[in-house]
C-alpha positions as a printed NumPy array, in Angstrom:
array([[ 86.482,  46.563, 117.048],
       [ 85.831,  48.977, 119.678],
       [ 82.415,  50.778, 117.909],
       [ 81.881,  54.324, 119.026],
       [ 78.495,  55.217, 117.797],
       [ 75.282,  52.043, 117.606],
       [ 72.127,  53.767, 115.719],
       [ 69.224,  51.91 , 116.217],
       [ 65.863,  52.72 , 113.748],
       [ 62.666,  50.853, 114.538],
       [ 60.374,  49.857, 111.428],
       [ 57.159,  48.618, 110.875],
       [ 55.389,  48.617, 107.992],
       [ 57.672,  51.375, 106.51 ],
       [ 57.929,  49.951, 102.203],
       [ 57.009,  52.992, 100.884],
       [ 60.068,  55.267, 102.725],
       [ 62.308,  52.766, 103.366],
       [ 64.903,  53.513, 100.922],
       [ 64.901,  57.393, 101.457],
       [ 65.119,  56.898, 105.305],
       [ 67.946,  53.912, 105.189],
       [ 69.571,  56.202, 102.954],
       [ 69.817,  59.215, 105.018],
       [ 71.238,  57.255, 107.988],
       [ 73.659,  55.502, 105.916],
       [ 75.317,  57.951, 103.45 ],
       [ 75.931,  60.053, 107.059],
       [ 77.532,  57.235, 108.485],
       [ 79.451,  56.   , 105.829],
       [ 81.335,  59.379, 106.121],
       [ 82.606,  58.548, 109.304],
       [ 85.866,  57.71 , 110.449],
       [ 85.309,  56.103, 113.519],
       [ 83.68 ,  52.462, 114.116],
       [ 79.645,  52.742, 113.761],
       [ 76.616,  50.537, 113.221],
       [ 73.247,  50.526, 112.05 ],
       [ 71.22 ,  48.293, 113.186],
       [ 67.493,  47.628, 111.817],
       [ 65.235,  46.412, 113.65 ],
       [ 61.897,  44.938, 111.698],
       [ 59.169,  45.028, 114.241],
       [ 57.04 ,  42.232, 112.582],
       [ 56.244,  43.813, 109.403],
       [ 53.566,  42.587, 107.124],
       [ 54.557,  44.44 , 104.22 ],
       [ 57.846,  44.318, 101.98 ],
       [ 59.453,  46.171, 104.822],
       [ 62.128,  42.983, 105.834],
       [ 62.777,  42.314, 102.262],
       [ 64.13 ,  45.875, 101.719],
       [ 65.968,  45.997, 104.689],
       [ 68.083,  42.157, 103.937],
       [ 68.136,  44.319, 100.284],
       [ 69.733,  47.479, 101.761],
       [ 71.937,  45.613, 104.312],
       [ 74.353,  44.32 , 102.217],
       [ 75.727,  47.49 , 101.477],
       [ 77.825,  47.549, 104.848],
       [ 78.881,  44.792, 107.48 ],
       [ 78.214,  47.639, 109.341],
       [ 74.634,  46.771, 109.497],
       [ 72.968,  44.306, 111.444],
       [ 69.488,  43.052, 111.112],
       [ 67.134,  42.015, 113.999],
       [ 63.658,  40.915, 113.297],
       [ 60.572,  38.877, 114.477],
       [ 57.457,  37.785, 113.066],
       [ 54.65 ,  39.37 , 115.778],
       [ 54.568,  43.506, 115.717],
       [ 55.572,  44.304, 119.596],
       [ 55.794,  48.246, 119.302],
       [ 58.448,  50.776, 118.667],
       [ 59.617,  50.214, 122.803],
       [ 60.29 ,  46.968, 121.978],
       [ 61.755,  46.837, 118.752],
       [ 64.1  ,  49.472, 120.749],
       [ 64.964,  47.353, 123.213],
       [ 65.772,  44.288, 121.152],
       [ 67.984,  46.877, 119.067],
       [ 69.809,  47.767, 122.162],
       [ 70.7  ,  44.333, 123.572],
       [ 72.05 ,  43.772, 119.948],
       [ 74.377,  47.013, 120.026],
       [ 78.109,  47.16 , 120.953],
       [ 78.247,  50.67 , 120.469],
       [ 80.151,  52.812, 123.159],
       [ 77.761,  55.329, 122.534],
       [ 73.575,  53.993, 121.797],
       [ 71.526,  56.437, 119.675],
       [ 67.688,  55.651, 118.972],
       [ 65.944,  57.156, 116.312],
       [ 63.002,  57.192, 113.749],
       [ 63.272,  56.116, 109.88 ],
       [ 61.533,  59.478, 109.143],
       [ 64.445,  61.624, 110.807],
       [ 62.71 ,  64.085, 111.753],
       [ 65.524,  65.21 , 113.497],
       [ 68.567,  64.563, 110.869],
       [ 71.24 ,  61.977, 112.189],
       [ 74.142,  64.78 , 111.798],
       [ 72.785,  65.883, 115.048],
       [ 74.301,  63.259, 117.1  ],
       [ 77.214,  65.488, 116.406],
       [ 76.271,  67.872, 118.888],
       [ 75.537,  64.95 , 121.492],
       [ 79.144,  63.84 , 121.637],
       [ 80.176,  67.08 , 123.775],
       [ 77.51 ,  66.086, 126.286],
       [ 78.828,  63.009, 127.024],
       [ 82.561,  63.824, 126.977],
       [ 81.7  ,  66.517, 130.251],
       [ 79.783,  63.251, 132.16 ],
       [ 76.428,  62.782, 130.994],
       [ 75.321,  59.54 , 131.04 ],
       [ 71.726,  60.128, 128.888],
       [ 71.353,  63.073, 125.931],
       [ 67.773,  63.723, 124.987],
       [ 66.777,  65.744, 121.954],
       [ 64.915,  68.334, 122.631],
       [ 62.605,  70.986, 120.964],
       [ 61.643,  73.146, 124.197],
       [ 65.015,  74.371, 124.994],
       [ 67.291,  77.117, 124.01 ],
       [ 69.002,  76.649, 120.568],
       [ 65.911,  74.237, 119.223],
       [ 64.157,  74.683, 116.167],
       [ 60.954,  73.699, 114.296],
       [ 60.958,  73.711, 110.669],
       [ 57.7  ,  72.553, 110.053],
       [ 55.235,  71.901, 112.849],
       [ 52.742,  68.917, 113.575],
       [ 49.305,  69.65 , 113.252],
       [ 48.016,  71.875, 116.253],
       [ 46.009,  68.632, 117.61 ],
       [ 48.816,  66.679, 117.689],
       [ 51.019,  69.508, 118.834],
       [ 48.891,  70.579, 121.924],
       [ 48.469,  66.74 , 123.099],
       [ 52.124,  66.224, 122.607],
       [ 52.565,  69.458, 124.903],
       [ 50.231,  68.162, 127.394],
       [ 51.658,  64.623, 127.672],
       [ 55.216,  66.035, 128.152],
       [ 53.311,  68.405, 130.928],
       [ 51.96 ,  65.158, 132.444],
       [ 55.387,  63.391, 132.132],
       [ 57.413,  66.679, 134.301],
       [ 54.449,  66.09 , 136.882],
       [ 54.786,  62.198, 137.148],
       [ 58.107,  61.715, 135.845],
       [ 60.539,  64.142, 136.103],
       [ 60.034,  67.717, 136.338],
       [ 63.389,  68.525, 134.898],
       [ 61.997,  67.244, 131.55 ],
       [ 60.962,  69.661, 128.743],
       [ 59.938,  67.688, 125.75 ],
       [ 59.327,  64.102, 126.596],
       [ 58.154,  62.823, 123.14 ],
       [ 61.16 ,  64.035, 121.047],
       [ 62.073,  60.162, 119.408],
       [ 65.934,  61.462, 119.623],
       [ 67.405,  59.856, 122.453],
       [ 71.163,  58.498, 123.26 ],
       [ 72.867,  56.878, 126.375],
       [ 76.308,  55.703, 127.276],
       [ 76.621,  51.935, 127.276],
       [ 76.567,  51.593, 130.872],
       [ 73.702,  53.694, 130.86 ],
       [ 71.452,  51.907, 128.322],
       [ 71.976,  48.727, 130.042],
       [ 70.67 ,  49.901, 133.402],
       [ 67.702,  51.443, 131.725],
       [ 65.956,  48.753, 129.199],
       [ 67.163,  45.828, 131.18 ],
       [ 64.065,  47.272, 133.281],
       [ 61.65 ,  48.077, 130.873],
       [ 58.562,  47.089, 130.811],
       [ 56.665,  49.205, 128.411],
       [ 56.454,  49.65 , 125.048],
       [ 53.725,  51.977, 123.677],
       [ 53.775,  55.428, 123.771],
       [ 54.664,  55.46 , 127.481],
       [ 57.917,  54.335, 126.893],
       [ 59.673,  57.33 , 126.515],
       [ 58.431,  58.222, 130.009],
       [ 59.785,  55.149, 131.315],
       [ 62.935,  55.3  , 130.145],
       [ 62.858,  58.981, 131.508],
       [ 61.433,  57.591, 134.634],
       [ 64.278,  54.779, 134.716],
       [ 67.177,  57.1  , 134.013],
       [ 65.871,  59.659, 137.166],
       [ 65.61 ,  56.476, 138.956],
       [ 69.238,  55.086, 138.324],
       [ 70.429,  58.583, 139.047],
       [ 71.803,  59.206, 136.064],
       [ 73.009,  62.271, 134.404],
       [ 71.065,  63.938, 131.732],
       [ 70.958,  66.015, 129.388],
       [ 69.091,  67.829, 126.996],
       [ 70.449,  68.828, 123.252],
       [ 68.491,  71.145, 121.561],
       [ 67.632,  69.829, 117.504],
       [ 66.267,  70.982, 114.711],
       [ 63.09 ,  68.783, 113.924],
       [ 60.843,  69.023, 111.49 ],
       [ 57.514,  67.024, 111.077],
       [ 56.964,  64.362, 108.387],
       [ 53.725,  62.752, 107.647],
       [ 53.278,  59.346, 108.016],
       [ 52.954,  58.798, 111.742],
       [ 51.649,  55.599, 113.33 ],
       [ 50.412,  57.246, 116.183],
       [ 46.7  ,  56.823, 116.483],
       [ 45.765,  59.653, 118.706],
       [ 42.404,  58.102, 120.198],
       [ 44.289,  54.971, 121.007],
       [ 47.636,  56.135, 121.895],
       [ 47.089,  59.102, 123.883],
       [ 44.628,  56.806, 126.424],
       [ 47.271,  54.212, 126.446],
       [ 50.02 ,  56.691, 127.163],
       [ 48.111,  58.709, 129.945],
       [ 47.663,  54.937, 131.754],
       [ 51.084,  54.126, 130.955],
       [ 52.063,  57.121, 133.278],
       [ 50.436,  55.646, 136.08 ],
       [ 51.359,  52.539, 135.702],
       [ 54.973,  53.584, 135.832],
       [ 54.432,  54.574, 138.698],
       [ 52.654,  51.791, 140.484],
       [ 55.263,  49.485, 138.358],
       [ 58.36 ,  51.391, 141.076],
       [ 55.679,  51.093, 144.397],
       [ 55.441,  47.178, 143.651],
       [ 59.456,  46.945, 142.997],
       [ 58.937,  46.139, 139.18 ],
       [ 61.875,  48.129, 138.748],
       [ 65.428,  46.564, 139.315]])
C-alpha cells in the first residue's frame, strides 16, 4: 500500500493522557481516505504507558508499535519512529497536540509546490496562540529560537514548535545523521535540513499550551544551549554525512 501520511507521537511516561491524546490522533485519521499510519513509539516507559498503547493499538492495523526498555529522549524515540515509517509524507508530533493533527491539512499544499521540510510555526503570519506558556517558559523558548537563527539558521522563526513534517526523501537524509536527542534536536534537524539544502517551509498553526511538560527548564535549557554548539563542532569534525 502506497501510505501517504506516517504520524509519529513520542511517549514516555504519558498513563494519565494517553487515551485522550491517542484518541485525538486517531478519530482524525480514521476519517481519512487515503493510506495513513500511526505509529507509537514508547520511549522506555516505567509506568502503564506500553500497556495502553498494545490496548489502544488494536483498534487499527493502521498502527504500529515501537518500543524499548531504556528511556533515550523524545529525539530518539523520533528517530526510531521514522526508520519504522513508510509514509510518503513523515509528520512528528506530541501526544498533547498542542497543535491539533487537522493541521497537517494545511502542510500538504507546501509540499505539492516543492518543499521538501514544513515546520509549524507560531512566529509567522496566520499563527495563533490560544493559550500561552508561562512567561518563563515563553521568554526562554524565545531566546533559544533567537540562539538557534544565530547558530543555525537565520531563516528560522520558531525553532521549538514540536510540529514538524518532511518528504520521505527528506527525512531519510536528515535522522540518518542525527546525533542528538535532547532538546537540541530540533536545532539539529534544522541544522541538517539547511545543511542538505533542502527546501523549507514554515506553516503557520494554531497552538495552544497544555500542562504537563517534561521539560525541566534548569536541566534542559543548559543542555540545549551546549547542544547548539556542539552542532556545530559535530559539522567542523565531519560528524555529519
Amino acid at each position: 500500500m502506497n501510505i501517504k501520511l506516517s504520524v509519529i507521537v513520542p511517549c514516555f511516561n504519558e498513563e494519565s493522557r494517553f487515551g485522550e491524546g491517542f484518541n485525538h490522533y486517531f478519530n482524525y485519521l480514521k476519517k481519512q481516505k487515503y493510506p495513513w499510519e500511526l505509529i507509537l513509539v514508547n520511549d522506555g516507559s516505567k509506568d502503564r504507558t506500553l500497556d495502553l498503547i498494545k490496548q489502544y493499538a488494536k483498534a487499527s492495523k493502521n498502527i504500529k508499535i515501537v518500543t524499548y526498555s531504556k528511556n533515550r529522549g523524545k529525539g530518539y524515540a523520533i528517530c526510531q519512529g521514522i526508520k519504522a515509517a513508510r509514509g510518503q509524507h513523515i509528520l512528528f508530533s506530541d501526544l498533547d497536540h498542542s497543535v491539533s493533527i487537522d493541521t497537517v491539512e494545511s502542510l500538504f499544499p507546501y509540499f505539492e509546490k516543492g518543499f521538501e521540510v514544513v515546520i509549524g510555526s507560531r512566529r509567522v503570519k496566520g499563527a495563533k496562540i490560544l493559550i500561552h506558556q508561562s512567561w518563563l517558559r515563553e521568554t526562554l523558548g524565545r531566546g533559544f529560537t533567537f540562539l538557534v537563527r544565530i547558530f543555525i539558521n537565520w531563516n528560522i522563526q520558531d525553532a521549538t514548535c514540536g510540529f514538524k513534517a518532511f518528504t520521505k526523501e527528506a527525512s531519510r537524509k536528515i535522522f540518518n545523521s542525527v546525533l542528538i536527542y535532547d532538546w537540541a534536536f530540533d536545532a539539529e534537524v534544522l541544522y541538517l535540513a539547511k545543511k542538505y539544502h533542502l527546501k523549507i517551509a514554515q506553516a503557520p498553526v494554531v497552538w495552544r499550551d497544555v500542562r504537563g511538560t517534561k521539560v525541566s527548564l534548569k536541566k534542559d535549557i543548559l543542555r540545549s544551549l551546549l547542544g547548539l554548539l556542539k552542532i556545530r563542532l559535530n559539522d567542523l569534525r565531519s560528524r555529519y554525512l
